[in-house]
N, C-alpha and C positions, 0 to 999 in steps of 0.2 A: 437566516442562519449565516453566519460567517463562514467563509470557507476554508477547511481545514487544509494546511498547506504541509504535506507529510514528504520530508526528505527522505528520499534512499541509501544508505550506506553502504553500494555495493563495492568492497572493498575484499580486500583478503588479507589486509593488515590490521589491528587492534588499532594501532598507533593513528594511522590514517583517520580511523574513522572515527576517533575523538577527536581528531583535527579539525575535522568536518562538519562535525556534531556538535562541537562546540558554537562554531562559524555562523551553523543554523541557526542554532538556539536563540543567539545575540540577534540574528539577524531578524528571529520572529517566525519560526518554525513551533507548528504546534504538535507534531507527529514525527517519531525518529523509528524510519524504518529498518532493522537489521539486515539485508539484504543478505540474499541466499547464496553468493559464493564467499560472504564473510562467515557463516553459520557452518558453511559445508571446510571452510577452512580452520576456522578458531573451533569451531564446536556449540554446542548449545548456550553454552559457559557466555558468548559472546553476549545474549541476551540479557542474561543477569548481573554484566558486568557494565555496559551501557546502561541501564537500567539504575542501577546502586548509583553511578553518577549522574544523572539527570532522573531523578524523583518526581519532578513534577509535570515530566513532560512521557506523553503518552507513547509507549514502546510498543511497534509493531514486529513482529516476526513473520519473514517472508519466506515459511517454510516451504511451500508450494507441496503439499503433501496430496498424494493422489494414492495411500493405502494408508492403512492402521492410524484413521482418522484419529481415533480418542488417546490411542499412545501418542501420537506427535502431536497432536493439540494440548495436551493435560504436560508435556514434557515442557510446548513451551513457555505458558501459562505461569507453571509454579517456579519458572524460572523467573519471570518478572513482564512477562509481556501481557500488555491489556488486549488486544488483537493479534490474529493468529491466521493465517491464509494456509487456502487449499484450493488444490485446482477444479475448477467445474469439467473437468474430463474425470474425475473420480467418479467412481459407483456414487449411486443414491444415498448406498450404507454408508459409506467413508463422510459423506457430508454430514448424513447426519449426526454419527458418531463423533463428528469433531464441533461440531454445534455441541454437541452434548458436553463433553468436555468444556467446552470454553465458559459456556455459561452455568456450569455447576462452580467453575470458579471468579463467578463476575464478572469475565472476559466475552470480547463479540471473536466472530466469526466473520472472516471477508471473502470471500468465493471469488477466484482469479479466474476469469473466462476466456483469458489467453487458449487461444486456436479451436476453439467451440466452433461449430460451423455455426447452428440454429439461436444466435445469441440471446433474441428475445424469449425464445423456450424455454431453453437452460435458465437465463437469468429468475424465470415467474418461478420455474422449477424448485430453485436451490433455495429461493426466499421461503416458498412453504417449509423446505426440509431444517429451515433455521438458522439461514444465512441473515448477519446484521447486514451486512451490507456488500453488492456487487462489483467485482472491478473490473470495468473495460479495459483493457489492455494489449498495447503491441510491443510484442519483445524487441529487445535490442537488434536480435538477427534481420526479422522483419521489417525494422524501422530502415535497413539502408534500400527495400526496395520503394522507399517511399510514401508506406503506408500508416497512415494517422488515424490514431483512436474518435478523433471527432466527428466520422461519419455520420458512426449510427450512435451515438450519445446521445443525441436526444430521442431517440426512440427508445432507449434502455430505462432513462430517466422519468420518462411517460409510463413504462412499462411496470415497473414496482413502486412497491409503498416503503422502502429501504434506500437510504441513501446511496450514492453511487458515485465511486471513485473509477478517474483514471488517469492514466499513465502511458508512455511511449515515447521521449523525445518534445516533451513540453518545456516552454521555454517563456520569459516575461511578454514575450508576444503572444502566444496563443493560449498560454493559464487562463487568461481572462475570456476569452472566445470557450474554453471549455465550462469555466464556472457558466455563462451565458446559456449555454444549449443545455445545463441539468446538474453537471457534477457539484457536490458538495463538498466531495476531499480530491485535491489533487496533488500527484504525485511526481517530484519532480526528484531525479535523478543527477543524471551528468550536466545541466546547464547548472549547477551549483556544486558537483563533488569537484567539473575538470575546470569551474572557473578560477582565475589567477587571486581573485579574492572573495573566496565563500559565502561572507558575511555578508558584503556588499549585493554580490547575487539573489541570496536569500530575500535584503532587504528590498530591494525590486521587483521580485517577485509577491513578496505579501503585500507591498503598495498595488500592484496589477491586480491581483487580484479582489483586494478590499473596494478598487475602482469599479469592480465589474458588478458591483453589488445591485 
């Protein structure tokens, strides 16, 4: 399987993040994530308007939902997003109910295990309740104490039958070290939102990782 190379749009401007989306797209981006402080600033609307412009390319929404699984799942779905994230800190119910949701409209469900202590747990856990797939993850705050999602990757990766994305501060140096140890989608943020030429970055990155095959 190739691995699926999903941009982050964490942005708080519309404008920006078709800038950005665009940049990907060309560069060979096969996943255009709407990130959660563009969502929590433009509105849902941001979904379905990223979406209407890029039709062929797979829209994630990074609601990070940890209550009213099936209303925030099903909100963001008929909006236009094929995948929909919630946090593995949510009740059992909220997972499952946003599973439910997603796949009543053809849509997967990605389980973010950002600050799970028990990761392998959680992770076996959430796939039964009807997670598509897992995402290792270190947040931005995290990341300046130095902590990298590639620890325990390939223990996550071993661990379910769901493919398994992650994210934290990857960069064309270590994409490929994570597709290596299991990940299948990886998610790359600021080494292509803050670089001086998006496109170009993108394009480096999906060579690194198509290398790592």
């Amino acid at each position: 399987m190739r691995p699926i190379l999903q941009v982050a749009l964490d942005f708080t401007s519309l404008e920006e993040a078709f800038r950005v989306a665009e940049a990907a797209v060309n560069g060979g981006a096969d996943w255009l994530e709407i990130g959660t402080p563009l969502i929590k600033s433009v509105g849902i609307s941001a979904v379905k308007t990223i979406a209407k412009r890029f039709p062929k390319i797979t829209i994630v929404a990074d609601m990070k939902t940890v209550d009213t699984g099936y209303l925030e799942a099903r909100m963001a779905v008929i909006h236009g997003a094929r995948v929909v994230t919630v946090l593995g800190l949510a009740s059992d119910r909220t997972i499952k109910e946003a599973a439910d949701a997603a796949h009543e409209y053809n849509a997967k469900l990605m389980v973010d295990l950002m600050l799970v202590r028990d990761l392998r747990k959680r992770a076996e856990e959430v796939v039964a309740l009807g997670a598509d797939y897992v995402l290792l993850h270190i947040g931005k705050d995290v990341q300046k104490d130095g902590l990298t999602p590639l620890t325990l990757l390939r223990e996550i990766a071993n661990a379910v039958d769901v493919p398994v994305a992650v994210a934290g501060g990857l960069s064309a140096l270590t994409a490929p070290m994570a597709v290596k140890a299991g990940a299948k989608i990886v998610v790359i943020g600021s080494a292509i939102s803050s670089a001086p030429d998006p496109e170009t970055a993108t394009r480096k990155i999906r060579e690194a990782l198509d290398s790592a095959i």
